[in-house]
PDB file of N, CA, C and O in Angstrom, chain B, residues numbered from 101:
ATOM      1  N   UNK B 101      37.482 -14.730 -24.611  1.00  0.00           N
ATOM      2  CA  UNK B 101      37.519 -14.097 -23.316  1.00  0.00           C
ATOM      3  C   UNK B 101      37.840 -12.609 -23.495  1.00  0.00           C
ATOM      4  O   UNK B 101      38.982 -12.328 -23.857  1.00  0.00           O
ATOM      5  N   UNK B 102      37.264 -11.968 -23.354  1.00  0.00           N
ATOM      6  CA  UNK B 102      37.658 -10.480 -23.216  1.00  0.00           C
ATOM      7  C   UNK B 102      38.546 -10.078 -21.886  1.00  0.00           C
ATOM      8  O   UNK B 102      38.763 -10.605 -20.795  1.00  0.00           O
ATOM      9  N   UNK B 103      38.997  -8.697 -22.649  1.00  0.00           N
ATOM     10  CA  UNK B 103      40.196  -8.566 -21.911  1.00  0.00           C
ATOM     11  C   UNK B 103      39.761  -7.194 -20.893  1.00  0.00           C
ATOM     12  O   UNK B 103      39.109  -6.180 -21.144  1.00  0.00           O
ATOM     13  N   UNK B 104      40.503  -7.722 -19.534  1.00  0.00           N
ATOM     14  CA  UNK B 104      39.862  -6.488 -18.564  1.00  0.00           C
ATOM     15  C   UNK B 104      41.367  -6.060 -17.808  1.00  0.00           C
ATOM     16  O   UNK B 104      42.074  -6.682 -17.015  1.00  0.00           O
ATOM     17  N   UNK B 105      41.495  -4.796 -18.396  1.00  0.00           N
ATOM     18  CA  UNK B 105      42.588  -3.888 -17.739  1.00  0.00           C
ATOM     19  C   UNK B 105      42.649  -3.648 -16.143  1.00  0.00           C
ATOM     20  O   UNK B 105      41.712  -3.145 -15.523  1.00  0.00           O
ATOM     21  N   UNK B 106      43.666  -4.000 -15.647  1.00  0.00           N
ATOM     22  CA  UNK B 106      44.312  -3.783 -14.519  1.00  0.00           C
ATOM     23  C   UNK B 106      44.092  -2.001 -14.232  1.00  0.00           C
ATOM     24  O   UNK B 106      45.078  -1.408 -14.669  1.00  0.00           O
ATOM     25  N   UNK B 107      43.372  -1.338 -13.805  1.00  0.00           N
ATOM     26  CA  UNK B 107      43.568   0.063 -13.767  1.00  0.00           C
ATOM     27  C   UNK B 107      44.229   0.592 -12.087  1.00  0.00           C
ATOM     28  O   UNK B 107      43.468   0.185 -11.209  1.00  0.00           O
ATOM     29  N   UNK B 108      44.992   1.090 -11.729  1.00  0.00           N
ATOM     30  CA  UNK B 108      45.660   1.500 -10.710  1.00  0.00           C
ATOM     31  C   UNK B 108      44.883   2.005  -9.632  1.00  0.00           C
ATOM     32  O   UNK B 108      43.732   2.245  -9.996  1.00  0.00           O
ATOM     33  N   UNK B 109      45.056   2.199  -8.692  1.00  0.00           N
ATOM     34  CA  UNK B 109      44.312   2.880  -7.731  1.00  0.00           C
ATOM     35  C   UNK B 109      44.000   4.440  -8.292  1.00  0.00           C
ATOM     36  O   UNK B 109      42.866   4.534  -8.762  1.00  0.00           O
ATOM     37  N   UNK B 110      44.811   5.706  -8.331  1.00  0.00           N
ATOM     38  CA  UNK B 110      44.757   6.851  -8.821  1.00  0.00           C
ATOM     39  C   UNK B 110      43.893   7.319 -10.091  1.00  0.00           C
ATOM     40  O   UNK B 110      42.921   8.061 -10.229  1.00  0.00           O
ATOM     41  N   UNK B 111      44.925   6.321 -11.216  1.00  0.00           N
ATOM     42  CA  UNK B 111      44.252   6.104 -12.924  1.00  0.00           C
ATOM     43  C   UNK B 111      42.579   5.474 -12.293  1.00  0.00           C
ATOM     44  O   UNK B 111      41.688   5.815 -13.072  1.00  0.00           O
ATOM     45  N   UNK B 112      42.217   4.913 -11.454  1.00  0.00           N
ATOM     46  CA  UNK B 112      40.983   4.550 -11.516  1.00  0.00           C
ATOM     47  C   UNK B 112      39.769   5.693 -10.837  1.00  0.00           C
ATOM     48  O   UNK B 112      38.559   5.886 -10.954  1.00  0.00           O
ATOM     49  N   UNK B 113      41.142   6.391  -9.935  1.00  0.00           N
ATOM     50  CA  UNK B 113      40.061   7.566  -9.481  1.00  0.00           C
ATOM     51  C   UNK B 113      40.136   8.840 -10.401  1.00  0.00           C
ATOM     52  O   UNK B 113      39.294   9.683 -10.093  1.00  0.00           O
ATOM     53  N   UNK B 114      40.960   9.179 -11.473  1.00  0.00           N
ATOM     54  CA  UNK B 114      40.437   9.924 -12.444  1.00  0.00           C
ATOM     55  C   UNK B 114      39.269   9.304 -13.214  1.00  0.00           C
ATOM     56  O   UNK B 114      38.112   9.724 -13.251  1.00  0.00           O
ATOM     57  N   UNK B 115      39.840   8.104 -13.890  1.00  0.00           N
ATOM     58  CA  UNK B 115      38.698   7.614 -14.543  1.00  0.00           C
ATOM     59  C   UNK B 115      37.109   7.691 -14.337  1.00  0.00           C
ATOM     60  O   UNK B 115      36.210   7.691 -15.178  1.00  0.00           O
ATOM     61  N   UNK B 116      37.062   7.757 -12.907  1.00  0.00           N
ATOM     62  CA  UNK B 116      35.863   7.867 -11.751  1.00  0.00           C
ATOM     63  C   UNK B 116      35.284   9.224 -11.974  1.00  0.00           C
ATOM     64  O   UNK B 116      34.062   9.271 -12.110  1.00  0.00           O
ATOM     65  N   UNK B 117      36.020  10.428 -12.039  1.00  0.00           N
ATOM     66  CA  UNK B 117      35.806  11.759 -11.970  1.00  0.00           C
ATOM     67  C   UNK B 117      35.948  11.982 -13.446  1.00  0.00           C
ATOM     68  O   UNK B 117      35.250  12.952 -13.742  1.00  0.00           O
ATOM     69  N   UNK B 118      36.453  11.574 -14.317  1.00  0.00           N
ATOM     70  CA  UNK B 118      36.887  11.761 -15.523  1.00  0.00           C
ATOM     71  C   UNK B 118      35.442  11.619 -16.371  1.00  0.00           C
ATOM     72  O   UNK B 118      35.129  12.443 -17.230  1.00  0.00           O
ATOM     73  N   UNK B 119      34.651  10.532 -16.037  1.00  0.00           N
ATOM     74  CA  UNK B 119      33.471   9.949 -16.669  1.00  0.00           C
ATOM     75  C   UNK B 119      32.769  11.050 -17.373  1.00  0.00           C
ATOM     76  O   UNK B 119      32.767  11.087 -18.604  1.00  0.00           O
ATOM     77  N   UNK B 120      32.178  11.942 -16.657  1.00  0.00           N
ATOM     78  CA  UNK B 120      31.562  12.964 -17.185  1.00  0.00           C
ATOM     79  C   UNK B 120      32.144  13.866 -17.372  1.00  0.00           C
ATOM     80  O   UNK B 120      31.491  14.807 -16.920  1.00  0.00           O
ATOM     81  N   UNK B 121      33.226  14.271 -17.878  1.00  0.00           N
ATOM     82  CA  UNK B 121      34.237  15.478 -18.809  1.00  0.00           C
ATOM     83  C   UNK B 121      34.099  16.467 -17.720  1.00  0.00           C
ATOM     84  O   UNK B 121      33.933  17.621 -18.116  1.00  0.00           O
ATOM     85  N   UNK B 122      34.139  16.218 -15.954  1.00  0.00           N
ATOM     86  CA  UNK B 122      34.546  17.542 -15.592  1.00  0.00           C
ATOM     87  C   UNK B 122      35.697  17.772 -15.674  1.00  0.00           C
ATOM     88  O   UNK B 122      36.324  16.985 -16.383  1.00  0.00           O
ATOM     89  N   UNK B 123      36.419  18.813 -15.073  1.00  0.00           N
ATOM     90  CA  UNK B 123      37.666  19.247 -14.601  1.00  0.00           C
ATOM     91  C   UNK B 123      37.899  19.001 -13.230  1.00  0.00           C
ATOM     92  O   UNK B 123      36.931  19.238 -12.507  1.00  0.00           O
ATOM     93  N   UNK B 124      39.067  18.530 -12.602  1.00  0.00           N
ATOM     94  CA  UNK B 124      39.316  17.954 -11.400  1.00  0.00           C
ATOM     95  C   UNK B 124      40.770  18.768 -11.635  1.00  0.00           C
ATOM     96  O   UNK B 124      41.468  19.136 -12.580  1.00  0.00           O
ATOM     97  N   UNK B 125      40.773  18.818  -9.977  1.00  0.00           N
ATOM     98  CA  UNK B 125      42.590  18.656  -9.742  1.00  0.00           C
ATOM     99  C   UNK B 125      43.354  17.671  -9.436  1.00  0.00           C
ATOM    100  O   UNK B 125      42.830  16.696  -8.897  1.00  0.00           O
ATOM    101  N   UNK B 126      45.163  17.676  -9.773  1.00  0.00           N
ATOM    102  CA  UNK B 126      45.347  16.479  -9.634  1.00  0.00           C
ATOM    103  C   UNK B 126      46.838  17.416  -8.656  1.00  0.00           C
ATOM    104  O   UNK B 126      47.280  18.510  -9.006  1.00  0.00           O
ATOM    105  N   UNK B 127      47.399  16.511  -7.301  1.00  0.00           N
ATOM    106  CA  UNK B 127      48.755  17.195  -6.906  1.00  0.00           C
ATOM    107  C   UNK B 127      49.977  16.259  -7.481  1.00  0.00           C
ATOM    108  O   UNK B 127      49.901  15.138  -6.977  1.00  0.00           O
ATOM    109  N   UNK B 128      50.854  16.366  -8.202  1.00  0.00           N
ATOM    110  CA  UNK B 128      51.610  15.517  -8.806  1.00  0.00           C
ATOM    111  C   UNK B 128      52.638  15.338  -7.574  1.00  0.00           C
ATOM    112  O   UNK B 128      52.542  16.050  -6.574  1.00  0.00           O
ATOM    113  N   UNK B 129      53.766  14.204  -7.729  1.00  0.00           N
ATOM    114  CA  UNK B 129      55.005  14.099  -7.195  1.00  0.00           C
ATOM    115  C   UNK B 129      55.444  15.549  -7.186  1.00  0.00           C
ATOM    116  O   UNK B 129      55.303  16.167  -6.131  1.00  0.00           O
ATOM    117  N   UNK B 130      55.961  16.165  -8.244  1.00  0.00           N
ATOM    118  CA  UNK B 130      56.915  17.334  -8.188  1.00  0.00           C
ATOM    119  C   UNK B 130      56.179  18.248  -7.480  1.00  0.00           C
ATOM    120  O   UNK B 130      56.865  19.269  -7.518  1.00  0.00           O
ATOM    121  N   UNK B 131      55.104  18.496  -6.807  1.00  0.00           N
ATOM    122  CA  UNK B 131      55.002  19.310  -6.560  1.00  0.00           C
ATOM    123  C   UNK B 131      53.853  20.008  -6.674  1.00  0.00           C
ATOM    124  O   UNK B 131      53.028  20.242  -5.791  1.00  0.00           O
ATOM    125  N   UNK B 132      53.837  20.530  -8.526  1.00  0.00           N
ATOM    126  CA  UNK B 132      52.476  20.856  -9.132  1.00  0.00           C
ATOM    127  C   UNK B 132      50.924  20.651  -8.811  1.00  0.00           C
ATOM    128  O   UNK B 132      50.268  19.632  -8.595  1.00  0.00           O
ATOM    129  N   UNK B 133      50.602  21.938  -8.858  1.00  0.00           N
ATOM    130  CA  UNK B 133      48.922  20.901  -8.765  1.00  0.00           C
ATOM    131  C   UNK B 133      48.110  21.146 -10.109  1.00  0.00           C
ATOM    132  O   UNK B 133      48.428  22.170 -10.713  1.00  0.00           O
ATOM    133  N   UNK B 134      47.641  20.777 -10.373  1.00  0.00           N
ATOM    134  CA  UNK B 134      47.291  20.792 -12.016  1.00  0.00           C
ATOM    135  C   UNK B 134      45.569  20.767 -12.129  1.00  0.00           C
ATOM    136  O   UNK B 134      45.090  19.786 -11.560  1.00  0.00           O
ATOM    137  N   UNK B 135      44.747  21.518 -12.655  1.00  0.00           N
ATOM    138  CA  UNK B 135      43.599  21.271 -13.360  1.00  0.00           C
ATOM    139  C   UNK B 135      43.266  20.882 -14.575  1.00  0.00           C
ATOM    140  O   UNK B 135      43.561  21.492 -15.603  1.00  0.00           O
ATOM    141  N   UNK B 136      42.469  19.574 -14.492  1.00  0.00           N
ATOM    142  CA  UNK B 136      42.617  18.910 -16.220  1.00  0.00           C
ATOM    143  C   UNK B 136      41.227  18.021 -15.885  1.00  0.00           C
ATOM    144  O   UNK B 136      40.667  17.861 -14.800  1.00  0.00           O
ATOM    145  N   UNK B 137      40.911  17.551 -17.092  1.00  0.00           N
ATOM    146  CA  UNK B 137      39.912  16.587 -17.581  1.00  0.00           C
ATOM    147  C   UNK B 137      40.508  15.454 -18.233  1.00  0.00           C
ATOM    148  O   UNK B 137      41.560  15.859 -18.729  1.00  0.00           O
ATOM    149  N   UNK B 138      40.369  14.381 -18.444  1.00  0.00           N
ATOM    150  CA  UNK B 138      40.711  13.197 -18.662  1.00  0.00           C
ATOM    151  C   UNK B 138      40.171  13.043 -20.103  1.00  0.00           C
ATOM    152  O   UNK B 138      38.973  12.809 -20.261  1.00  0.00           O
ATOM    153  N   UNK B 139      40.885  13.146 -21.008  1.00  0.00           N
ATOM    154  CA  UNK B 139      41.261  12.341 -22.375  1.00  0.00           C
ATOM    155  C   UNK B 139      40.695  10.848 -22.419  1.00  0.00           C
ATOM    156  O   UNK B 139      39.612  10.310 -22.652  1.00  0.00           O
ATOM    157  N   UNK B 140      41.720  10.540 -22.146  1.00  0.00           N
ATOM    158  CA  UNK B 140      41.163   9.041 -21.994  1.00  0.00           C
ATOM    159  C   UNK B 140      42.115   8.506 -20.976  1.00  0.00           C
ATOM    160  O   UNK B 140      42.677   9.325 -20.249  1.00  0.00           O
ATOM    161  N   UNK B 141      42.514   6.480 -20.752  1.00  0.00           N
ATOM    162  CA  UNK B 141      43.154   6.268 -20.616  1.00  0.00           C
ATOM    163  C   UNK B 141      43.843   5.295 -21.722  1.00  0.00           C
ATOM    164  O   UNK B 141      43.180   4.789 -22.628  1.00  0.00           O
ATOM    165  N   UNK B 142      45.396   5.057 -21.540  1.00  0.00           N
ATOM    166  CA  UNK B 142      45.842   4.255 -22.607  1.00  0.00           C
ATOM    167  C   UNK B 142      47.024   3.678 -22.260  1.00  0.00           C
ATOM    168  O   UNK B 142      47.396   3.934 -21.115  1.00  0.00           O
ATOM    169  N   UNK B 143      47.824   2.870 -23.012  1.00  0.00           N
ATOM    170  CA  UNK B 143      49.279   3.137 -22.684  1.00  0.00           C
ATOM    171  C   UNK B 143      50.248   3.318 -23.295  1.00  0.00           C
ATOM    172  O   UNK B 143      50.395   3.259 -24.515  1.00  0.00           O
ATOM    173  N   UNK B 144      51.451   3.701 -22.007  1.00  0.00           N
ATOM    174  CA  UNK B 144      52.526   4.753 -22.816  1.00  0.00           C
ATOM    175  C   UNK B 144      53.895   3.577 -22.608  1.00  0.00           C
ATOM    176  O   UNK B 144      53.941   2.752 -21.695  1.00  0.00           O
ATOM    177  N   UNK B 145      55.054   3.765 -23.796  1.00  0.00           N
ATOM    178  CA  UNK B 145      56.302   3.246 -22.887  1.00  0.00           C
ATOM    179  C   UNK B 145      56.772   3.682 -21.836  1.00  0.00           C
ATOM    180  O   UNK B 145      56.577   4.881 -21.640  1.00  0.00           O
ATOM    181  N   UNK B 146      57.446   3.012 -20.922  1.00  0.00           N
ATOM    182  CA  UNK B 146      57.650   3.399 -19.123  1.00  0.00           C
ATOM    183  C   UNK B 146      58.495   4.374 -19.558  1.00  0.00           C
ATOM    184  O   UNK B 146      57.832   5.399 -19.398  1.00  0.00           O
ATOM    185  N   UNK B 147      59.563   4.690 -20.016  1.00  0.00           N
ATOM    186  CA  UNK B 147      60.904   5.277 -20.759  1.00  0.00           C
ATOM    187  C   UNK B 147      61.200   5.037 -21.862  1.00  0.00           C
ATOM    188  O   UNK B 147      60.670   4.148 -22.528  1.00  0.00           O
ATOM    189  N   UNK B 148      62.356   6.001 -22.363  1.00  0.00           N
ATOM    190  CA  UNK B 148      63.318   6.149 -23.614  1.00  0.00           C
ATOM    191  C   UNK B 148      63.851   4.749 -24.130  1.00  0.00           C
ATOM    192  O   UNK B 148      63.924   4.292 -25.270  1.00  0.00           O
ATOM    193  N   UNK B 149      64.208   4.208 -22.854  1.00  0.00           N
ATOM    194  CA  UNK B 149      64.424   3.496 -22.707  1.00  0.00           C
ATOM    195  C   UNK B 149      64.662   2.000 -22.447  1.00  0.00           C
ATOM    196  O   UNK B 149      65.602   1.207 -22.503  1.00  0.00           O
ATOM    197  N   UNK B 150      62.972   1.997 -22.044  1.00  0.00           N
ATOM    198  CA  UNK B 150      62.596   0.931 -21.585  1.00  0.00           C
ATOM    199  C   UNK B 150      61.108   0.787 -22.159  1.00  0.00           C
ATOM    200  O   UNK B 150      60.344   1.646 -21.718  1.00  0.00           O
ATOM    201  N   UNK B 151      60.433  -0.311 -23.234  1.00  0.00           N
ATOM    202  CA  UNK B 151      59.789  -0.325 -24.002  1.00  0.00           C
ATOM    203  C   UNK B 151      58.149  -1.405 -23.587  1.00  0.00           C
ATOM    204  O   UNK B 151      57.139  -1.878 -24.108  1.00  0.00           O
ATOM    205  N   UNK B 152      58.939  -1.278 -22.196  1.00  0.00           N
ATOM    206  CA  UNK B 152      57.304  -1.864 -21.197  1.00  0.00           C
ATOM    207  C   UNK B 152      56.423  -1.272 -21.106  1.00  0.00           C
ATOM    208  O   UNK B 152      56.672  -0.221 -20.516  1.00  0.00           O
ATOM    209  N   UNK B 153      55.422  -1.370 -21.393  1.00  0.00           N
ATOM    210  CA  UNK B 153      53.700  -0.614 -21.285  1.00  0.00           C
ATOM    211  C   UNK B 153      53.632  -0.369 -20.358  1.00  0.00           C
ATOM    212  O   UNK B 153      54.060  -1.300 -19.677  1.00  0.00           O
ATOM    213  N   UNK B 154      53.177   0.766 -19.535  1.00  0.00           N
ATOM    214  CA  UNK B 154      51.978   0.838 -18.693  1.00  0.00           C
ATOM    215  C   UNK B 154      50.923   1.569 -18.595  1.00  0.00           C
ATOM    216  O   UNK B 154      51.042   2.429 -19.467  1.00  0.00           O
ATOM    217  N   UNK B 155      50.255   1.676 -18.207  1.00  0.00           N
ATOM    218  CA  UNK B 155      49.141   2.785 -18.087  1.00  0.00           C
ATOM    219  C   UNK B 155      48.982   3.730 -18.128  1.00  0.00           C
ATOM    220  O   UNK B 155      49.404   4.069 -17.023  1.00  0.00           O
ATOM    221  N   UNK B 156      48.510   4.978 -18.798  1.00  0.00           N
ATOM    222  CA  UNK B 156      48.940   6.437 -18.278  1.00  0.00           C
ATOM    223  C   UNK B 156      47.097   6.903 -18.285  1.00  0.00           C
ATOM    224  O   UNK B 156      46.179   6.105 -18.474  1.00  0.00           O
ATOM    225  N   UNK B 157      46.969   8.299 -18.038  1.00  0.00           N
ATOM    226  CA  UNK B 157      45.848   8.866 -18.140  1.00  0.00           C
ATOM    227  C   UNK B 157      46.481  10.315 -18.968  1.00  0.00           C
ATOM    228  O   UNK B 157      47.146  11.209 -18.445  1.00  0.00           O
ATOM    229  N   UNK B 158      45.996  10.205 -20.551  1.00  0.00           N
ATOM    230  CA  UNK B 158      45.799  11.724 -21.188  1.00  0.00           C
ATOM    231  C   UNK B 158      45.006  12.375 -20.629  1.00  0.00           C
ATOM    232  O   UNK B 158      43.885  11.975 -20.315  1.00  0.00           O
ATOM    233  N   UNK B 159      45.523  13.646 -20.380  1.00  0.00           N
ATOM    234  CA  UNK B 159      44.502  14.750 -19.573  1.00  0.00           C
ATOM    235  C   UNK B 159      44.781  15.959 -20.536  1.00  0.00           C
ATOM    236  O   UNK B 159      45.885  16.163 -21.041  1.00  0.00           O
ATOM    237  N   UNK B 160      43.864  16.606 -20.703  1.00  0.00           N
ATOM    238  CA  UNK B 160      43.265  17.945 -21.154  1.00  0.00           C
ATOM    239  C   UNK B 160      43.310  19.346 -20.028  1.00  0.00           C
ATOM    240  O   UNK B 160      42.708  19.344 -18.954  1.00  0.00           O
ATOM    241  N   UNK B 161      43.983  20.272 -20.436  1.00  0.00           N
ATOM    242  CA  UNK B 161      44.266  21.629 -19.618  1.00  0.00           C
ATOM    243  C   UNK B 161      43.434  22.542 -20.106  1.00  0.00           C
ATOM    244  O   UNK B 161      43.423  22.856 -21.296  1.00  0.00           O
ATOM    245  N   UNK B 162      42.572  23.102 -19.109  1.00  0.00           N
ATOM    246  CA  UNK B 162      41.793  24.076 -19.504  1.00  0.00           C
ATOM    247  C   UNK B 162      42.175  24.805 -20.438  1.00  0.00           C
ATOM    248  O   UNK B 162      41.534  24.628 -21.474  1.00  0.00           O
ATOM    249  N   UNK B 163      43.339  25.912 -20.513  1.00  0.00           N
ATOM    250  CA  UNK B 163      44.004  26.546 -21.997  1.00  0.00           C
ATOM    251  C   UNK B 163      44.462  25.719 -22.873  1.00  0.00           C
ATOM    252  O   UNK B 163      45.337  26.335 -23.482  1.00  0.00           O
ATOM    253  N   UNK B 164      44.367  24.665 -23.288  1.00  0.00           N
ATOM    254  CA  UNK B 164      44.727  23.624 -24.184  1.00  0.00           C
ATOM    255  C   UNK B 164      46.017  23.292 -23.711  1.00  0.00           C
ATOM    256  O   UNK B 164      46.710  23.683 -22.772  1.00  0.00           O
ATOM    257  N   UNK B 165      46.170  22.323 -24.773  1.00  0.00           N
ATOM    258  CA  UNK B 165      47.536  21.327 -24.347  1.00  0.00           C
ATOM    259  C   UNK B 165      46.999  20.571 -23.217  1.00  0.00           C
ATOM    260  O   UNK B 165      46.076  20.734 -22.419  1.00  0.00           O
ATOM    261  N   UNK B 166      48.240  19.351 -23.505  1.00  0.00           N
ATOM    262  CA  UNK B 166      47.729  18.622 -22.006  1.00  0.00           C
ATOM    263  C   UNK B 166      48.707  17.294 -21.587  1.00  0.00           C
ATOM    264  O   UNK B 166      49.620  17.403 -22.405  1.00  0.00           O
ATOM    265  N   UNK B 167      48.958  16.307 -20.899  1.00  0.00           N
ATOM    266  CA  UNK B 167      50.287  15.601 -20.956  1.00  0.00           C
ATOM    267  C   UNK B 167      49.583  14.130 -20.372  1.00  0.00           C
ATOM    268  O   UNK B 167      48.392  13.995 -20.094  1.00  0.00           O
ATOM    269  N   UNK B 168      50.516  13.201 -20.277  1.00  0.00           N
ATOM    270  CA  UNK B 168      50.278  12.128 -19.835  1.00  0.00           C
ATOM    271  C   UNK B 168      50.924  11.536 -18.439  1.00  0.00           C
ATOM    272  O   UNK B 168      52.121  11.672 -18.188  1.00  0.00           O
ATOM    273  N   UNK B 169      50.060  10.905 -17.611  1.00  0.00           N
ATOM    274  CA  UNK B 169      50.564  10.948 -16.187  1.00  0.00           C
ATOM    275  C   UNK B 169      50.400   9.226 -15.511  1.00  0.00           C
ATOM    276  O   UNK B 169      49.495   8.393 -15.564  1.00  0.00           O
ATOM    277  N   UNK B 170      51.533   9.242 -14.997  1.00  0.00           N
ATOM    278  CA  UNK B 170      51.397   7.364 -14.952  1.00  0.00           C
ATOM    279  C   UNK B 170      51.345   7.260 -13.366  1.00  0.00           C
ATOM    280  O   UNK B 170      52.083   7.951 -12.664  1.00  0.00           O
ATOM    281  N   UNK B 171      50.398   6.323 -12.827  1.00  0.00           N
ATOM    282  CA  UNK B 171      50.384   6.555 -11.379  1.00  0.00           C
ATOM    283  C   UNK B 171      51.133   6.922 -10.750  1.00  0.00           C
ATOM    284  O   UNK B 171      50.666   7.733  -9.950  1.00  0.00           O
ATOM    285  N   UNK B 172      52.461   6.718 -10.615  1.00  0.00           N
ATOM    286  CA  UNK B 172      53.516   7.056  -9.788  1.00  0.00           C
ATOM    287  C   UNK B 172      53.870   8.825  -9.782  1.00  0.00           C
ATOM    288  O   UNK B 172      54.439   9.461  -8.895  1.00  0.00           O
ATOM    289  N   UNK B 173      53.482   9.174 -10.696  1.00  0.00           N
ATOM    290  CA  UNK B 173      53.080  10.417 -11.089  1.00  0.00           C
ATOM    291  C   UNK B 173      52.254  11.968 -10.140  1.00  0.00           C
ATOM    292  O   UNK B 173      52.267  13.190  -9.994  1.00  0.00           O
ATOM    293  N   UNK B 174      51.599  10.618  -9.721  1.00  0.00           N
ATOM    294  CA  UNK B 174      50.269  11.252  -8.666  1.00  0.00           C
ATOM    295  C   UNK B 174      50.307  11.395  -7.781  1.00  0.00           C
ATOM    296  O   UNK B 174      49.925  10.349  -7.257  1.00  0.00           O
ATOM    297  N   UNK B 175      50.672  12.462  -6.672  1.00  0.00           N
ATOM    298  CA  UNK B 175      50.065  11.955  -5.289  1.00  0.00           C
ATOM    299  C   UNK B 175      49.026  12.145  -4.898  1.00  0.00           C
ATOM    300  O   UNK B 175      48.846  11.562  -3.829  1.00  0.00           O
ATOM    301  N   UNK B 176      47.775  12.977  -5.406  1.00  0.00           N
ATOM    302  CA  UNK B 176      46.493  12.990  -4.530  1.00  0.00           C
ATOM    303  C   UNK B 176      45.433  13.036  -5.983  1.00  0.00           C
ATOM    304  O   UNK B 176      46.092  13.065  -7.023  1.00  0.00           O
ATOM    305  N   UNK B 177      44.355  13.044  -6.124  1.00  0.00           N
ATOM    306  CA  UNK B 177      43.224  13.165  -6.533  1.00  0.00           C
ATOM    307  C   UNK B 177      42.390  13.634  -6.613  1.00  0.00           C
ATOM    308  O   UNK B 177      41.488  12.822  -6.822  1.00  0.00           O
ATOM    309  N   UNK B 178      41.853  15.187  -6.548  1.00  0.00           N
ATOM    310  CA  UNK B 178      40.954  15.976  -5.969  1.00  0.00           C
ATOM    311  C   UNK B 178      39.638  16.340  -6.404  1.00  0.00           C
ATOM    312  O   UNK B 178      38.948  17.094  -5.718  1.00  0.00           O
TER     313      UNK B 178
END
């Protein structure tokens, strides 16, 4: 049986926009609004602390560098 990932509402709408390597914006919780392209998706530990998987989306920053963002992360999609 192959295995089919649970992808989030948000993580699924980068993934969506992500497909063809544009650049999208994303407005985070804190605040930020960020322009990036989608890496991939994968998963990260939740915390330092806490060694549960979940989902994140690597994203790519136009000047390089780039970070990982876990739905809760997100508030909009642009």
């Amino acid at each position: 049986m192959r295995y089919k990932a649970n992808i989030t509402p948000r993580l699924r709408e980068i993934f969506e926009k992500g497909e063809n390597g544009e650049f999208f914006d994303l407005i985070l919780k804190d605040g930020r609004r960020v322009t990036c392209k989608l890496d991939c998706l994968t998963y990260a530990n939740k915390s330092d602390d806490d060694d549960t998987d979940i989902m994140v989306a690597s994203v790519d920053y136009r000047g390089g560098g780039g970070e990982l963002f876990a739905e809760e992360d997100i508030e909009k999609v642009i």
